[in-house]
C-alpha atoms as one frame of an Amber mdcrd trajectory, in Angstrom:
protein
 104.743  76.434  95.422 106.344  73.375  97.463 102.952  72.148  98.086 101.845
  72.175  93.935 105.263  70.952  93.267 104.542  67.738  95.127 100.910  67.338
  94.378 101.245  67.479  90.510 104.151  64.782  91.006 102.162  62.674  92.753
  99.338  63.200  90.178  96.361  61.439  91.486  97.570  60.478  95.129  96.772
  64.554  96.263  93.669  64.496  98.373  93.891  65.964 102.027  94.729  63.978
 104.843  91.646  64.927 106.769  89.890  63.120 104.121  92.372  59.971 103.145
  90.894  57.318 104.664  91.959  53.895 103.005  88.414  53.392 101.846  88.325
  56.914 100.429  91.453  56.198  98.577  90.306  52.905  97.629  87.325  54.538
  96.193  89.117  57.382  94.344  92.225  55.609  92.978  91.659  52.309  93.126
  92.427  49.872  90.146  89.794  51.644  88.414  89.651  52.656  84.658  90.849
  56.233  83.680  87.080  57.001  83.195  86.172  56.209  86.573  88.667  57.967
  88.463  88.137  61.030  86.621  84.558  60.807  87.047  85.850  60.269  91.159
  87.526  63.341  91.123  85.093  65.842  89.873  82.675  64.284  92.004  85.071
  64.924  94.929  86.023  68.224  93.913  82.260  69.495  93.693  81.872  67.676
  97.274  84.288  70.112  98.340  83.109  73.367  97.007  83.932  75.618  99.886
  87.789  73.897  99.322  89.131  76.701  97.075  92.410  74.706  97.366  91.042
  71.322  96.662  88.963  72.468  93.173  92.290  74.279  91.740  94.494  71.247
  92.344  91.851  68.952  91.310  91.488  70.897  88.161  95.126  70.702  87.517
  95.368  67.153  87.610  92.446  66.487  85.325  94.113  69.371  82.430  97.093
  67.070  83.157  94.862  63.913  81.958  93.190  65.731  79.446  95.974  65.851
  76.982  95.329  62.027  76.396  91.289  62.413  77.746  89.158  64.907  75.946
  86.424  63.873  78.885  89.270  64.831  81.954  90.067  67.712  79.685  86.173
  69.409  80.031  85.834  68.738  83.724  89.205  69.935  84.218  88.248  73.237
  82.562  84.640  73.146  84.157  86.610  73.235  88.048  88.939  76.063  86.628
  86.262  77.788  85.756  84.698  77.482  89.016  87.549  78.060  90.863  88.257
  81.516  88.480  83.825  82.282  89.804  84.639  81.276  93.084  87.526  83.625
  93.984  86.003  86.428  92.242  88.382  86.218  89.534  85.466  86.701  86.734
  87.319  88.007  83.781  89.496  84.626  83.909  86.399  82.540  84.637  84.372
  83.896  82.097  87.084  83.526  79.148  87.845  79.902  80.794  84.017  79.283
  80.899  83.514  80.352  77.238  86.179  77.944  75.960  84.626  75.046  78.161
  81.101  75.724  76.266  82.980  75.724  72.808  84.649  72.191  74.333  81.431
  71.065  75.388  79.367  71.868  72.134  81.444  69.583  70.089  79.190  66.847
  71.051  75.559  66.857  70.496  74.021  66.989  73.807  77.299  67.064  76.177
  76.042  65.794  80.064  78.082  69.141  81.388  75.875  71.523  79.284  73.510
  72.425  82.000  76.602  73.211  84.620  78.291  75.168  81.834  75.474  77.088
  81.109  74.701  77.630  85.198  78.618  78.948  85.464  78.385  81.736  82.711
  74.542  82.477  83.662  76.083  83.059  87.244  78.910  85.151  85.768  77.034
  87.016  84.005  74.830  88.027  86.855  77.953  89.050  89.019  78.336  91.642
  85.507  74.882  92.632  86.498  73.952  91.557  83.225  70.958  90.118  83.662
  69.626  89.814  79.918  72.675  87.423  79.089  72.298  85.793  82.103  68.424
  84.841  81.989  69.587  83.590  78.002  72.059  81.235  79.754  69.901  79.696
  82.258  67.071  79.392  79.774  69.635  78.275  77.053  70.930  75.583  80.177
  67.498  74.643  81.364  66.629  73.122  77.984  69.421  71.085  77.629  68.729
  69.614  81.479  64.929  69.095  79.980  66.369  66.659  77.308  68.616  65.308
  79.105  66.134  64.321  81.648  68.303  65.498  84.280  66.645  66.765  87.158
  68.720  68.116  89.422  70.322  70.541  87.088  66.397  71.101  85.906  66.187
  72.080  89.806  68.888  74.211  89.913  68.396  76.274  86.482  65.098  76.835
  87.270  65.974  78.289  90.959  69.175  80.345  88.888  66.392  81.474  86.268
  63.870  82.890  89.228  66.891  84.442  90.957  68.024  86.237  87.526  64.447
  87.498  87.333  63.894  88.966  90.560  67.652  90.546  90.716  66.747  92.217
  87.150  63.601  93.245  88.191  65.119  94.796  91.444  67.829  96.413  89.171
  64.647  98.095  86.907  62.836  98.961  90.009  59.967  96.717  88.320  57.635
  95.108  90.830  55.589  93.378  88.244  59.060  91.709  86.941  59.860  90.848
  90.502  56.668  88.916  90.982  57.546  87.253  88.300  60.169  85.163  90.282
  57.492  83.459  92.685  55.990  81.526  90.512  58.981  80.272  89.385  60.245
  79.674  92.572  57.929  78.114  93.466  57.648  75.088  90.204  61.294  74.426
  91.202  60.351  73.794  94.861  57.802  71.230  93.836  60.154  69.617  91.965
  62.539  69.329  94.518  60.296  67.647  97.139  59.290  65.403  94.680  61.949
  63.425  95.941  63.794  62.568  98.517  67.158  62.599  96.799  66.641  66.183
  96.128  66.468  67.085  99.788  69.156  68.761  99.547  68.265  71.171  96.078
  65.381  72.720  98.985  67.449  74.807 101.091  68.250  77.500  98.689  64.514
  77.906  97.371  63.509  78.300 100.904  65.534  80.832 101.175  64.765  82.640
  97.955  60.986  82.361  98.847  62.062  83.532 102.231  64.238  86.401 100.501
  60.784  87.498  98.667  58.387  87.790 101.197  60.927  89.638 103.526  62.217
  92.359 100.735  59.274  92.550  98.357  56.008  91.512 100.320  56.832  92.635
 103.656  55.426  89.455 104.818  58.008  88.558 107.725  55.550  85.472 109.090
  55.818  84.172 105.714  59.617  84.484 105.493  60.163  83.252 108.856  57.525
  80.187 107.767  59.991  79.724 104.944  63.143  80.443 106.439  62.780  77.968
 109.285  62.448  75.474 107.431  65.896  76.168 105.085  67.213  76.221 108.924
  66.356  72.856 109.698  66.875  71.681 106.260  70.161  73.433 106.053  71.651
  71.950 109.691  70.488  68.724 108.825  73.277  68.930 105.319  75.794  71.260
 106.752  74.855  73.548 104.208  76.836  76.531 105.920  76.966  78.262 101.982
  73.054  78.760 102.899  72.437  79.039 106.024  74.582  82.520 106.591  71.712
  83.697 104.470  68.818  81.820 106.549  70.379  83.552 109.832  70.147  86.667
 108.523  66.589  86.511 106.641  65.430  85.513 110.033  67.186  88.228 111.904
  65.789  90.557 110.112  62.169  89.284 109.712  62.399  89.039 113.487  63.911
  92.167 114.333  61.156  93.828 111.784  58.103  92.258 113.672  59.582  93.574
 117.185  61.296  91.179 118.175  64.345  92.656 118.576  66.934  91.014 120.962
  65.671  87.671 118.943  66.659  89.226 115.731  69.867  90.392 116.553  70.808
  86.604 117.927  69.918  85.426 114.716  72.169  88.212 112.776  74.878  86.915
 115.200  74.951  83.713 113.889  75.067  85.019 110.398  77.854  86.717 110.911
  79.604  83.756 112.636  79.058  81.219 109.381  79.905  83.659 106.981  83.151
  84.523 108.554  83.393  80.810 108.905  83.033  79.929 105.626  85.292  83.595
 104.090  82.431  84.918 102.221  84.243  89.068 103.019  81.256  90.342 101.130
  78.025  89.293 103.004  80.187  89.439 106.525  80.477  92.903 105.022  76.575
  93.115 104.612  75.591  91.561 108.073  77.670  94.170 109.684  75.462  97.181
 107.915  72.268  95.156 108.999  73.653  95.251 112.796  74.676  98.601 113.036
  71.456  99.859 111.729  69.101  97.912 114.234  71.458  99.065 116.748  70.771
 102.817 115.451  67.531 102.260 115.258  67.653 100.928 119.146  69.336 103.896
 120.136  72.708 101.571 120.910  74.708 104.092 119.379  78.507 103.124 120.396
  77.361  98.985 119.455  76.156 101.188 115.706  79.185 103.376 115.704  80.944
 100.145 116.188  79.806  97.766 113.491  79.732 100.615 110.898  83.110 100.731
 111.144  83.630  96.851 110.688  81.687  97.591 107.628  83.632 100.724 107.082
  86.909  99.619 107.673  86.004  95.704 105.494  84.285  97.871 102.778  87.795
  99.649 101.998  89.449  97.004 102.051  87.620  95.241  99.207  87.228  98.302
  97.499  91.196  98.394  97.490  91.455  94.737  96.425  89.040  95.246  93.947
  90.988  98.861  92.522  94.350  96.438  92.617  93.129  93.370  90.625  91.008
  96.145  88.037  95.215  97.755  87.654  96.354  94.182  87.206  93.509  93.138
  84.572  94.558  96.362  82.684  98.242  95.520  82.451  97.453  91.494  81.303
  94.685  93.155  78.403  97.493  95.347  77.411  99.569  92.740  76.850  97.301
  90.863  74.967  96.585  93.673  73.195  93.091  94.749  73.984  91.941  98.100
  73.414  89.880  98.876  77.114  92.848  99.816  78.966  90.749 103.270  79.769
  88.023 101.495  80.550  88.765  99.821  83.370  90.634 102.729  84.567  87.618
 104.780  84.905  85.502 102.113  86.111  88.602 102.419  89.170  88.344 105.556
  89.451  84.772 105.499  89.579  84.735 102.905  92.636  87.627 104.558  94.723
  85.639 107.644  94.478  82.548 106.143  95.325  84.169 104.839  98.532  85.461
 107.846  99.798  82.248 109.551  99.390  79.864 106.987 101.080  82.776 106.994
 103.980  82.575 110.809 104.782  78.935 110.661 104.441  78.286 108.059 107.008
  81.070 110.023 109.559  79.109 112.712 108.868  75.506 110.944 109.300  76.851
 109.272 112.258  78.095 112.948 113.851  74.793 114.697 112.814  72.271 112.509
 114.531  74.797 111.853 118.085  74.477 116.280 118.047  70.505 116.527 117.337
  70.106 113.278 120.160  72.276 115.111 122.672  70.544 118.399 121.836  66.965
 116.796 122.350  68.242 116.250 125.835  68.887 119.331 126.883  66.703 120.985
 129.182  68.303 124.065 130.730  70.838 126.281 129.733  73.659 125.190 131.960
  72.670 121.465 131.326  72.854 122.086 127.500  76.567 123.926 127.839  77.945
 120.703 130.352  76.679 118.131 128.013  77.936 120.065 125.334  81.338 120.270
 126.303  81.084 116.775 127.156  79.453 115.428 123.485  82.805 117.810 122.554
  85.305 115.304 123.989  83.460 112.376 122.801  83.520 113.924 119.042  87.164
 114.891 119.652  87.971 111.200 120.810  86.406 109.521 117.883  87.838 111.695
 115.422  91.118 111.088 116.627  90.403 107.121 116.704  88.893 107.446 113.030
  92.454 109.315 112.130  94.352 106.540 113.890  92.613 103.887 111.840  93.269
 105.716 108.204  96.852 105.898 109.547  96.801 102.751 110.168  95.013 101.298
 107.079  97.937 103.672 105.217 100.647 101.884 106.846  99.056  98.631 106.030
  98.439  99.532 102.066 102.513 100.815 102.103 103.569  97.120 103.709 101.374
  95.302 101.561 103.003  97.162  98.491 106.272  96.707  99.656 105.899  93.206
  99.525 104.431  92.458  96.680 107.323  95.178  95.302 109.738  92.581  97.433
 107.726  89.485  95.368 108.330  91.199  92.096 112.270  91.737  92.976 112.515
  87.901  93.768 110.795  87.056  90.706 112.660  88.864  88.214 116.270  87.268
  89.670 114.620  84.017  88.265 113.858  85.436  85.035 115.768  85.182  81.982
 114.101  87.860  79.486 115.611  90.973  79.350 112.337  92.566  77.993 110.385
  90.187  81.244 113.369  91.671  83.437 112.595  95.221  82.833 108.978  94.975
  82.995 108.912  93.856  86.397 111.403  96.749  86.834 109.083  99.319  85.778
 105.851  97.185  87.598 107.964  97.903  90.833 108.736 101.681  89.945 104.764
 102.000  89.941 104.289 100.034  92.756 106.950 102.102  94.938 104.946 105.361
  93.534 101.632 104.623  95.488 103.606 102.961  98.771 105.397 106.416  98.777
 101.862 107.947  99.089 100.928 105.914 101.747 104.085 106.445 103.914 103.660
 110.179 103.538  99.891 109.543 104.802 100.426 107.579 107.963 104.001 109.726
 108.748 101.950 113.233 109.216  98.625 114.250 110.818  96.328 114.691 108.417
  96.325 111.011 106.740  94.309 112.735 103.452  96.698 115.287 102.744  99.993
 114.469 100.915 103.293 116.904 101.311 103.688 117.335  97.342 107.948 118.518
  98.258 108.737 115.149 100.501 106.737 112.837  98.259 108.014 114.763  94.481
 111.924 114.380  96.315 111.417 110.817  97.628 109.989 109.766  94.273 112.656
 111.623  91.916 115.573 110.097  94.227 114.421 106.933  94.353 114.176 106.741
  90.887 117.566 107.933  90.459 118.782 105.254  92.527 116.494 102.299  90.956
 118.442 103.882  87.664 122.123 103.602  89.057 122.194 107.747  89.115 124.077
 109.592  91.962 123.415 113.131  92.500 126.629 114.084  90.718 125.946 112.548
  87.263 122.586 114.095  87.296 121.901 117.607  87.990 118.212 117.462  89.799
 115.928 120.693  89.989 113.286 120.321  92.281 110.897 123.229  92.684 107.757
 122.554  93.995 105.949 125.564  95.852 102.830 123.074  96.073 102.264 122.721
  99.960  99.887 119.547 100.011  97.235 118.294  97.949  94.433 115.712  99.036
  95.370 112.197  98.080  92.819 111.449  95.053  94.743 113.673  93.146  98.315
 113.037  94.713  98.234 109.250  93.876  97.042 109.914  89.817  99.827 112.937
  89.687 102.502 110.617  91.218 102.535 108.055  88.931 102.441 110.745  85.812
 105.594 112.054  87.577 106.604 108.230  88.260 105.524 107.647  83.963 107.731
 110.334  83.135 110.796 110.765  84.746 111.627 106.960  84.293 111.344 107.897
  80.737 113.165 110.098  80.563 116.431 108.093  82.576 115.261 105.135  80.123
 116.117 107.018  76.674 116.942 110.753  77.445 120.519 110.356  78.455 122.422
 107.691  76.222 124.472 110.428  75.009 124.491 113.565  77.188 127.010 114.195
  79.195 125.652 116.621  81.491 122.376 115.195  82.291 119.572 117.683  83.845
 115.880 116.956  85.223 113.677 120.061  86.307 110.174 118.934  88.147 107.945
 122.103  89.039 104.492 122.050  90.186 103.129 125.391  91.425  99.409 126.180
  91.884  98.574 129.692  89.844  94.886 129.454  88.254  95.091 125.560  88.440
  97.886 123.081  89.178 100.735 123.303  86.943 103.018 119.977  85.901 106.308
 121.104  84.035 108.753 118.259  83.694 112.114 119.054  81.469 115.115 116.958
  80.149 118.266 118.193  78.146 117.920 114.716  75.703 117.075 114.395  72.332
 113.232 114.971  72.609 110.087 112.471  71.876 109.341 112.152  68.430 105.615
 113.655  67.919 104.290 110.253  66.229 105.040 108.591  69.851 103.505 110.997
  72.062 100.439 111.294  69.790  99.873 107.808  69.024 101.884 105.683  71.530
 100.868 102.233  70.137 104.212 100.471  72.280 104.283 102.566  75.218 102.191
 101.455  78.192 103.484 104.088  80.503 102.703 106.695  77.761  99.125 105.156
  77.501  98.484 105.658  81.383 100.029 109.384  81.160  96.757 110.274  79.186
  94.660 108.226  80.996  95.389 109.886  84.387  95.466 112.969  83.030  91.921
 112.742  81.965  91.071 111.653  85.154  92.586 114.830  86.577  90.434 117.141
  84.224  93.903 117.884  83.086  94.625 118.950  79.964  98.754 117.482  78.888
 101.104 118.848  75.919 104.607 118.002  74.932 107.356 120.301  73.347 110.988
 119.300  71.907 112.871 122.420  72.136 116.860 121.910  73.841 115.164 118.378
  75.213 111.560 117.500  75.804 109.266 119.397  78.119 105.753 117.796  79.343
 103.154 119.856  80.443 100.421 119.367  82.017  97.979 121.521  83.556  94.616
 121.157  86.063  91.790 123.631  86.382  91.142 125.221  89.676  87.205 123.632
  89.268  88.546 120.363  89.903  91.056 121.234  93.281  87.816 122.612  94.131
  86.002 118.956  93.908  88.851 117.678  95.977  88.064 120.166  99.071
């Protein structure tokens, strides 16, 4: 914040010191016109592309300057919108990216066009919606065409063959994925039509490279291709590229036998992408390696990368699962209507994770028993290595358990902290209403780091203990709430042992929902408070939750147009299977109850 603080007082005098040479400087922010140094700085900012730092400040400065300069004020929004793209914040980029096209549009034929239309094309794509995006890049490629600008003509034309072959991969439609190489191959032409489009090369090598080693099976052709975004790609610095050059010819090389070469090549793929923080494809390289190594028979280097890719996979998954829970709460607020949506789209993913995880364990456990039992050749040989493949299983179980201990302990710090965050934030805020919706953001928050702790505290980390976690959650609660055990009678009963933790974390934060809805409204004028919690497990899970307040009026429960926290009640109860009821008799009761079918799913 220090750092923003001083850059947007400074205004233009930002730039890095690695790159403030006086002649830079004199270039950027000399005594030129306000036209010319904007033009400076989005020319430095898209010099600097792999800068996410650089492009958000940049942008900043030019929304600053575009309150006077409608010009400062599109290229400001054009860098927030790529900065949004970049960082894999789409839903911002894509609303930011919409207004910049309504911006742009104003004129006639706008310069930025093209690059708007490349942005939302490329969003679009990320959506894996491939119709939309082949209408933006044709939709951009015309306005390059009478503009007479060429590069972007280059560029559009790559984006449009790209779209096409990615759809056509999506349909499973080879004639649709031909399709691409023609058009891959008019935007090469065009790009060694000149020498000042050296540059524009490297990716359609690559793409052509991409083709023949996916869809041909022609891995001369796509090392032909791919050597030549190498040397093109070193001679630029083009490390965005060549992570993908290394790896096309890793694996060309690796498929034509040459394996040791191959696996060099993947090496260095993995290097620049790390280099350059692209989590994804490091993600990717790592499933290349460990299957070559498989394939090799180099099953501990296999067993090894797989969980790299294992352990990175999660971890994206998880940052992907938090920022879908944040985009929820922001359309809420705004008062969009796909809150359940998204949630299912979350719970589709986290699922999704866990089940390609076991399977691979399992994969990985299956083929080390039939390769030891190929080995075998006598009786007492077969029992000895037996014992010993045993020990090894043993180990590497235990190893796998320390690591989802330890990625539990790491999800409960992270949460803390951002719970800590949210504490320091709301002392700064004025706003009751602000103040107490931070309050409840952290109440949520401490519901899933309780899960966590109760994870990495016991031995099996995929089991929670439903008494500790229910307890730890109610008193906390109490305590967030100003409640001591003697103002509030508490009535715990929970004869629920454990339960596995995709339907601990959805059943904690109903609890969570309620019970701080009930302290919020139940109480104001009782004064002998109660709360009852039971969950017992009789033909299903049963949920009964019971105050002694005034009860919830029906309207609210069955149409709870205010209340978030009522919202994601229903929501996670559908995810549970579950069906959920409310009664107002002496107080409210909620209900809610989940078949045995779906405890079965869980085992």
């Amino acid at each position: 914040m220090l750092h923003l603080a001083i850059f947007l007082q400074t205004g233009l005098g930002f730039l890095p010191a690695c790159t403030q040479t006086s002649e830079k400087k004199a270039g950027l922010l000399g005594n030129s016109s306000d036209s010319d140094n904007i033009n400076n700085l989005y020319e430095f900012a898209h010099q600097n592309l792999s800068d996410m730092d650089t492009i958000r400040k940049t942008a900043d400065v030019l929304l600053q300057m575009g309150k006077q300069n409608p010009d400062a004020l599109l290229k400001g929004k054009i860098l927030k919108t790529k900065y949004y793209w970049l960082t894999g914040n789409y839903q911002n980029a894509m609303r930011t990216g919409v207004q910049t096209l309504a911006l742009a549009q104003r004129s006639e034929l706008n310069p930025e066009l093209p690059v708007i239309y490349s942005m939302l094309g490329n969003l679009y794509k990320e959506k894996k919606n491939y119709p939309k995006a082949l209408e933006c890049a044709g939709t951009g490629l015309q306005a390059a065409e009478a503009l007479k600008d060429t590069a972007n003509i280059i560029y559009l034309t790559q984006l449009k063959a790209m779209f096409t072959r990615s759809y056509g991969t999506e349909l499973k439609d080879t004639t649709f994925i031909q399709q691409s190489f023609p058009i891959y191959l008019a935007g090469l032409r065009l790009a060694e039509s000149s020498v000042k489009f050296e540059k524009n090369r490297t990716p359609f090598y690559n793409n052509i490279a991409q083709y023949f080693l996916y869809d041909q099976k022609d891995y001369n052709k796509a090392i032909s291709y791919a050597q030549k975004a190498l040397a093109n790609g070193i001679k630029h610095r083009q490390l965005a590229s060549l992570h993908y050059t290394y790896d096309w010819l890793g694996e060309a090389y690796f498929e034509l036998g040459q394996k040791a070469k191959g696996l060099s090549y993947l090496r260095e793929a993995l290097q620049i992408a790390q280099q350059v923080n692209r989590p994804y494809r490091v993600m990717e390289i790592y499933q290349v390696i460990a299957r070559y190594h498989q394939q090799m028979g180099n099953y501990q280097q296999a067993l090894v990368h797989f969980t790299k890719y294992d352990l990175l996979r999660d971890s994206l998954a998880l940052l992907e699962n938090l920022k879908l829970m944040n985009e929820l709460e922001v359309q809420y607020q705004a008062g969009k209507k796909e809150q359940e949506i998204n949630v299912l789209k979350q719970i589709s993913k986290t699922r999704s994770v866990q089940i390609t995880w076991a399977l691979g364990v399992v994969g990985i456990l299956l083929l080390s028993g039939v390769i030891f039992g190929l080995q075998f050749r006598t009786i007492r040989r077969k029992n000895n290595l037996l014992n010993v493949q045993n020990e090894q299983i043993n180990e590497q179980a235990e190893k796998l358990k320390l690591l989802m201990k330890e990625l539990h302990h790491r999800v409960k710090n992270n949460l803390q902290i951002v719970s800590s965050l949210l504490s320091l934030q709301s002392n700064r805020l004025v706003d009751e209403d602000a103040k107490k919706a931070v309050k409840v953001g952290r109440q949520r928050i401490e519901a899933m780091s309780l899960i966590h702790r109760s994870l990495y505290q016991q031995d099996n980390p995929n089991l929670v203990n439903m008494k500790e976690y229910i307890t730890d959650l109610a008193e906390s609660l109490m305590e967030s709430f100003g409640l001591s055990k003697e103002e509030l009678k508490l009535d715990l009963c929970i004869t629920v042992a454990e339960l596995d933790v995709d339907k601990a974390l959805p059943l904690g934060l109903i609890i969570n929902e309620w019970v701080t809805n009930a302290f919020k409204y139940a109480y104001h004028q009782v004064p002998e408070p109660y709360l009852q919690v039971e969950l017992h497990h009789t033909n299903g899970l049963h949920l009964f939750i019971r105050d002694n307040g005034p009860g919830l009026p029906a309207m609210v429960w069955e149409k709870p147009q205010t209340s978030f926290g009522l919202k994601l009640v229903k929501v996670l109860s559908k995810q549970l299977n579950g069906t959920c009821a409310v009664e107002n008799q002496n107080g409210t009761t909620f209900t809610l109850h989940i078949p045995e079918t779906t405890l079965k799913k869980a085992g």
